[in-house]
N, C-alpha and C positions, 0 to 999 in steps of 0.2 A: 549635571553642572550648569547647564545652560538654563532649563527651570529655576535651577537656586537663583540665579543671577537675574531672572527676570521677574523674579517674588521680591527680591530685594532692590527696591527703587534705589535707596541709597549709592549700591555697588553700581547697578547701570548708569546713574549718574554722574561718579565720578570715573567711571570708566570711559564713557564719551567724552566727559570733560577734559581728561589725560589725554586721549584722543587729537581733540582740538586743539591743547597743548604741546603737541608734536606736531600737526600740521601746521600753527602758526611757527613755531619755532625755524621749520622750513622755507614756510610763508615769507618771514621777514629776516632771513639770514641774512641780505646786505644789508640793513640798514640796523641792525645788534649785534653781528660781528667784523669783528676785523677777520678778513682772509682773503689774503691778494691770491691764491689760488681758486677761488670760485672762478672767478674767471677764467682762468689761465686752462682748467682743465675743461672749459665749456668750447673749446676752440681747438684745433689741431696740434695739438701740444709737443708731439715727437717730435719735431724740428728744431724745436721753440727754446730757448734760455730761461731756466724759474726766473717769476718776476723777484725784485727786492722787497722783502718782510722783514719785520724787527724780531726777533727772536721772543720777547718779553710777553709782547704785545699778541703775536700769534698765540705763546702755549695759556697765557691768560684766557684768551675769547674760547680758545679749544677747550681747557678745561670748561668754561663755563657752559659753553654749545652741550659737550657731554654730560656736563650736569643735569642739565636740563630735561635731556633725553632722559637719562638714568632715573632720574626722580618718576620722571610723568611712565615710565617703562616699570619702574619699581612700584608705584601706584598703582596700575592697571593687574601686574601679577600680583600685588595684596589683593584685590578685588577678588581674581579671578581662585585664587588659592589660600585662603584666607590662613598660610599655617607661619605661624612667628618666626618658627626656626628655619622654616627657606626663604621669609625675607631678609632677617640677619645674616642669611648664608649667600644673598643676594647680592646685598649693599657691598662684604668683603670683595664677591666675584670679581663684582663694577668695579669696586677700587681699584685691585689687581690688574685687572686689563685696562684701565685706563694708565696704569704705571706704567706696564709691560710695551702697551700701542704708543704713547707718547715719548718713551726713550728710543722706541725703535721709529718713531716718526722722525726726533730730531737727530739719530744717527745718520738714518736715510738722507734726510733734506741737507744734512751738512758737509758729510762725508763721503756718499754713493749720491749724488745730485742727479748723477744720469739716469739715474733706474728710475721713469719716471711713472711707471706701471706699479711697481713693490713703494711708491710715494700714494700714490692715488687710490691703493688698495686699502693700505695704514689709514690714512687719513678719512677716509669712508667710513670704517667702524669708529673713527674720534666723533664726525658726525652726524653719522645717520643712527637710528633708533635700530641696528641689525641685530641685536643681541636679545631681545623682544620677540623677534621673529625665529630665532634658537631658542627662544625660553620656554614660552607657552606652549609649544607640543612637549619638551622636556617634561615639563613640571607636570601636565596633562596626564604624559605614560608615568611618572613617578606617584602621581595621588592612584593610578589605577595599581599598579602594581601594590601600593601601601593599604589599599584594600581590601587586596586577594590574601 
């Protein structure tokens, strides 16, 4: 797999460049989203009272953060796994758990406020690229078994 990927300029190329696409996207998270909890959890927060968010304005910036990730995460497994049917099987996955993590995000944040650990936990897979880091060995042992 790794020879395929390094005979093929094109794949390493957009594979780094996904890459980059997720490290800016971290890069510049204050200043392209809204989320009054960057902060909040950068600091001793068990004490601490959530800061005030808009509702509207958070699930927009989250959805869009997760977009982001999902695309450039969906990119990098096209590269690496070049089969149609589990990136269609992909994009469904993403959508599904961003449904699943974002109702149980605004359950949590609205109605269990105090559970500031199962808040911090949720909101981590809205924005970090972790499902990426589940996928590629997934998909890895799944192209091997599809060959045996």
């Amino acid at each position: 797999m790794l020879q395929k990927i390094l005979q093929n300029k094109r794949a390493t190329f957009l594979i780094l460049l996904s890459f980059v696409g997720i490290i800016l996207v971290r890069f510049f998270e204050n200043e392209l989203f809204y989320d009054p909890f960057l902060d909040f959890f950068k600091t001793e927060y068990a004490s601490k009272t959530l800061p005030n968010y808009n509702n509207i304005l958070l699930f927009v910036n989250l959805f869009f953060r997760y977009f982001l990730n999902a695309f450039f995460s969906i990119l990098i497994l096209h590269q690496l796994f070049a089969d149609k049917n589990s990136i269609k099987f992909l994009v469904v996955l993403y959508s599904l758990f961003f449904i699943v993590l974002i109702f149980l995000f605004f359950v949590v944040l609205n109605w269990m406020s105090t559970h500031y650990f199962l808040l911090f936990y949720i909101r981590r897979f809205l924005i970090q690229p972790l499902f990426l880091v589940l996928f590629i060995p997934a998909f890895y042992y799944q192209s091997i078994l599809v060959k045996k």
